[in-house]
C-alpha positions in Angstrom: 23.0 31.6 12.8 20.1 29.3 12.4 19.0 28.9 8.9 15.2 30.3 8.1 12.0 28.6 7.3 12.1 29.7 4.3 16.0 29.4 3.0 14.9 25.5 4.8 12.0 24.4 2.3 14.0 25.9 -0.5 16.5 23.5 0.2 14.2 20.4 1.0 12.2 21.3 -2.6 15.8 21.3 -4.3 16.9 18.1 -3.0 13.3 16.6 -4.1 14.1 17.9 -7.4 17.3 16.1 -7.3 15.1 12.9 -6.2 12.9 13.1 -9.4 15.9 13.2 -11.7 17.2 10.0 -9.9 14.2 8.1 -9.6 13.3 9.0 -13.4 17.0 8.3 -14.7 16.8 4.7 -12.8 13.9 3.2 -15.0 16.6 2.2 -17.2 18.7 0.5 -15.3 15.9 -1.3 -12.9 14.8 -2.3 -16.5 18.5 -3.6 -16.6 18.7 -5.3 -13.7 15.7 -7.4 -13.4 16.3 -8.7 -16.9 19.4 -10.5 -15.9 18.8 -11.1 -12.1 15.5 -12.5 -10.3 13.3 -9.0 -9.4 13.5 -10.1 -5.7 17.5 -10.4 -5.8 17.9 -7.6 -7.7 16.0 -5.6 -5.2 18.0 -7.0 -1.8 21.2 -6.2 -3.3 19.6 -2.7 -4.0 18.9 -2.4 -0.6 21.9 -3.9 1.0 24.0 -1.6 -0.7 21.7 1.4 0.5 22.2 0.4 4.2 25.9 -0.1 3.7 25.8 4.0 2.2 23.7 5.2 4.7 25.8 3.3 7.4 28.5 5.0 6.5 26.8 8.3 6.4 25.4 8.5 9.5 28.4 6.6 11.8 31.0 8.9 10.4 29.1 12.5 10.3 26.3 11.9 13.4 25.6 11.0 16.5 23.3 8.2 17.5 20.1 9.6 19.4 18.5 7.2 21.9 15.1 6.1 20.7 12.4 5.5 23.1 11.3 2.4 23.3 7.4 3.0 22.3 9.1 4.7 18.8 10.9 1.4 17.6 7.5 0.0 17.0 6.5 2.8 14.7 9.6 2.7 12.6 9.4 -0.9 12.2 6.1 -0.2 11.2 7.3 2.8 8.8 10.3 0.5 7.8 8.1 -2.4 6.7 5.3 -0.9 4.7 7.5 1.6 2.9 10.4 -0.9 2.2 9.4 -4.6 2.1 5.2 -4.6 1.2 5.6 -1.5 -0.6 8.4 -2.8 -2.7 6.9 -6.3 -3.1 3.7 -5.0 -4.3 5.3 -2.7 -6.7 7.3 -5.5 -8.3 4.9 -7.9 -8.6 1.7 -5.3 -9.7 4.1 -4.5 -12.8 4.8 -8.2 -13.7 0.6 -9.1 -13.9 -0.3 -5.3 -15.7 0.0 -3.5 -18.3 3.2 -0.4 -18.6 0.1 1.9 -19.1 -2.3 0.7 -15.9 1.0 0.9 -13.2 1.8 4.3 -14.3 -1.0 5.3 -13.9 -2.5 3.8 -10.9 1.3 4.0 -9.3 0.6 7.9 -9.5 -1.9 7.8 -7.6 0.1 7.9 -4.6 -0.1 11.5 -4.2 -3.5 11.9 -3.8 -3.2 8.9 -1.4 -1.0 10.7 0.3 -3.3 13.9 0.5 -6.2 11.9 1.9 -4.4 10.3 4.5 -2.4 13.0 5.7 -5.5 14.7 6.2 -7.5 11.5 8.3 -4.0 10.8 10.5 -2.5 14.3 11.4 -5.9 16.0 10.9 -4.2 18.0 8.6 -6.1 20.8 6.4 -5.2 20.4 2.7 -6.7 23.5 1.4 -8.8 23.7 -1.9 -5.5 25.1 -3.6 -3.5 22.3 -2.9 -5.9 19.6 -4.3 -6.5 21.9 -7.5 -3.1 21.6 -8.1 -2.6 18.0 -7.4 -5.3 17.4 -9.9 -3.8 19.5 -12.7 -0.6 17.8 -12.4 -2.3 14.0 -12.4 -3.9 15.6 -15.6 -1.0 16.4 -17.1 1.0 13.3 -16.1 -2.2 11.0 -17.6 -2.1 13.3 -21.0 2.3 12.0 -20.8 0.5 8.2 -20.4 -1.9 7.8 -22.9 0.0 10.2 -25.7 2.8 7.6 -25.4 0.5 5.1 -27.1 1.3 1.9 -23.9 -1.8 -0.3 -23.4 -4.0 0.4 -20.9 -7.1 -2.5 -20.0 -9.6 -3.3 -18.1 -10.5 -6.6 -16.8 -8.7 -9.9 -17.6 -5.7 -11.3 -16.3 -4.2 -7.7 -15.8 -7.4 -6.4 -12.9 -4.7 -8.7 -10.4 -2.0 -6.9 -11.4 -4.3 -3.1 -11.1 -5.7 -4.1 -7.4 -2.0 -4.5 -6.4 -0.3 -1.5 -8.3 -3.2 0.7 -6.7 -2.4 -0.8 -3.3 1.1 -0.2 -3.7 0.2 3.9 -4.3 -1.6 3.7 -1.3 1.2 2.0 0.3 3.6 4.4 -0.7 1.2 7.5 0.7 0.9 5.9 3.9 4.7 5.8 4.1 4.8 9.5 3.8 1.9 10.0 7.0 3.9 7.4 9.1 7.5 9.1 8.3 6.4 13.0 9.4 6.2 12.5 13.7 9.1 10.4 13.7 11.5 12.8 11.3 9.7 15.4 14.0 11.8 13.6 16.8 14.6 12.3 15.3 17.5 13.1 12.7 16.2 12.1 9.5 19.6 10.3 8.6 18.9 8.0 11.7 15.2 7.6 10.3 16.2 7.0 7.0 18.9 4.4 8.1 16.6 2.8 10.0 14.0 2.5 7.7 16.7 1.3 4.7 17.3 -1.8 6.8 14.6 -2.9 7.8 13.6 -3.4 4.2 17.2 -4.9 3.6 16.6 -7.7 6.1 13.1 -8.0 4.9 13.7 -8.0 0.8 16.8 -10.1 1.4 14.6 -12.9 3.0 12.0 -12.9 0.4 15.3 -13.4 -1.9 16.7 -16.1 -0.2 14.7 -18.9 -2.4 15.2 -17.2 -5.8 18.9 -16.9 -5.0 19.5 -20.6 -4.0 17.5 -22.1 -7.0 19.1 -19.4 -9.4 22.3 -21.0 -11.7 25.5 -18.5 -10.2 28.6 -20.4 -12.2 27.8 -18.3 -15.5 26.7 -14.9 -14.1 28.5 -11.8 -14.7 29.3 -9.5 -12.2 27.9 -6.3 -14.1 24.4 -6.2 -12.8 25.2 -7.3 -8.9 27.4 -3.9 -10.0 24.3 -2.1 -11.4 22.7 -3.3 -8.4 24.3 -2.0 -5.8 25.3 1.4 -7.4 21.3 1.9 -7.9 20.3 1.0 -4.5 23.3 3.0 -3.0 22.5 6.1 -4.9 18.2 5.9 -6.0 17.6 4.6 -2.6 20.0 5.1 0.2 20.8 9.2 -1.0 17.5 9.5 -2.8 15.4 8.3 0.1 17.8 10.5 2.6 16.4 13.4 0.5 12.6 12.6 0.0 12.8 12.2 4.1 13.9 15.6 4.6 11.3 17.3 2.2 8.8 15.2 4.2 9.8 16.7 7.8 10.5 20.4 6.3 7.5 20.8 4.0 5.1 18.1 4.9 3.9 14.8 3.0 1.7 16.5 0.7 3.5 19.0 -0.9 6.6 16.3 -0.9 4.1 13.8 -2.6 3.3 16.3 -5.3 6.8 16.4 -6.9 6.3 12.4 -7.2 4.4 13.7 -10.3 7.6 15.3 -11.8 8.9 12.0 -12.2 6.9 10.7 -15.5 8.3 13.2 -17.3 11.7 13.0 -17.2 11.6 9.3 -17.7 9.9 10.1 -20.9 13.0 11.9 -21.6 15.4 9.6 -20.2 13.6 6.9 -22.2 13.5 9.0 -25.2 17.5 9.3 -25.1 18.5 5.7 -23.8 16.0 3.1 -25.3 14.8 5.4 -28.3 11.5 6.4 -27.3 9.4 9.0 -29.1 8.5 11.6 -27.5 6.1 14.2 -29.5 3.7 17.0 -28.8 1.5 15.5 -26.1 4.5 14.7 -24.3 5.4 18.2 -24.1 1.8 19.7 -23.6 1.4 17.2 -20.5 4.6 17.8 -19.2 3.6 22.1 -19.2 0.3 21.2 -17.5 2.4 18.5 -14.6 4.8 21.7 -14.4 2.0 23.4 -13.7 0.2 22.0 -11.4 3.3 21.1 -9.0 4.0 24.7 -8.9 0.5 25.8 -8.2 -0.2 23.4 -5.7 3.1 24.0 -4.1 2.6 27.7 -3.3 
């Protein structure tokens, strides 16, 4: 018995909650990480140990489908901008700004996503949708600014915004380019695919900061922390953003990206002592709401 529409995007939205949670829990650790290895090494053992999951994953529990040779383009394509230049310009657009410009500019990418969807699949993304996207972006900007981080304009740190924002934009075109090929194929294949492509391309960029970098006194714990975040906040958690993608579209997938600033608040609140106060709460009601409006 084939499973409904329905009982399907319950599912996918499930499993993107599941996402948010990851991605919001790893701030911590990715915090972690960089501090003890180089950002760029950090990141290729991240992905490394994502392909190795997802290898696993899809040898032992599917089969390979055949893909046409005119396809391999578009998920090199997919593969690079989502997991090498997206993930280059996100580390490097937090290292020139300020906390408060990248979150905000980096959640952007919904709306990115929104705009693009509807110039490359012609898509209609009705009045309702971008009402709620706009609450929610509300709502996750009250979260930003009631935290007190810095937020400027101009200086050293406009480098830094013109990135961040480019990596948003990066990140929405990654949805558009992900939807007709997790329409053809099985979206552990796509997702595999994807994953390794930005492990041979993120563990080139590493190759000079690991050969200059002094090895005889590291500890093993972050390579550990390393690999246990790629394998679970990018092989598993991209596995599951993929599938709300093909079963409910990019735009209502890039809507729970909005989610995320609020349970890193919390995350943040209970690890590294963070307060968290009233605005916090009141822009976390107004994010909740918006996702849920626009998601109807």
């Amino acid at each position: 018995m084939s499973e409904s529409p329905q009982r399907r995007e319950r599912r996918a939205e499930f499993l993107l909650l599941v996402v948010v949670i990851i991605w919001a829990a790893n701030y911590p650790v990715i915090k972690y990480g960089i501090g003890a290895l180089s950002p760029f090494v950090f990141n290729a053992v991240r992905y490394v140990a994502a392909a190795a999951v997802l290898a696993i994953m899809l040898f032992r529990r599917s089969e390979w489908q055949p893909v046409a040779a005119g396809d391999w383009n578009r998920l090199l394509r997919a593969g690079i901008v989502a997991n090498v230049i997206y993930q280059i310009a996100f580390i490097v657009g937090i290292n020139l700004t300020t906390a408060g410009n990248a979150a905000i500019l980096l959640n952007t990418s919904p709306l990115w996503t929104l705009f693009l969807s509807a110039r490359m699949h012609r898509e209609k993304i009705s009045r309702k949708m971008w009402t709620g996207m706009l609450i929610s972006v509300a709502g996750v900007a009250m979260i930003i600014f009631g935290s007190g981080r810095e937020f400027s304009l101009g200086g050293t740190a406009v480098y830094g915004d013109v990135i961040t924002l480019g990596a948003a934009a990066l990140w929405g075109l990654n949805n558009n380019l992900q939807k007709p090929l997790l329409a053809k194929y099985p979206t552990l294949q796509v997702t595999y695919i994807m994953i390794m492509i930005g492990a041979i391309g993120l563990a080139l960029v590493a190759v000079p900061p690991t050969l200059t970098k002094e090895w005889s006194g590291a500890h093993w714990l972050p390579l550990f922390v390393a690999a246990l975040s790629g394998a679970i906040s990018i092989g598993i958690a991209n596995l599951f953003w993929s599938m709300g993608v093909k079963y409910l579209g990019p735009g209502r997938t890039a809507i729970f990206n909005n989610l995320i600033p609020i349970l890193a608040f919390l995350v943040s609140s209970l690890t590294l002592n963070e307060p968290v106060t009233a605005i916090h709460f009141l822009g976390a009601a107004v994010t909740i709401a918006g996702v849920w409006y626009a998601r109807k």
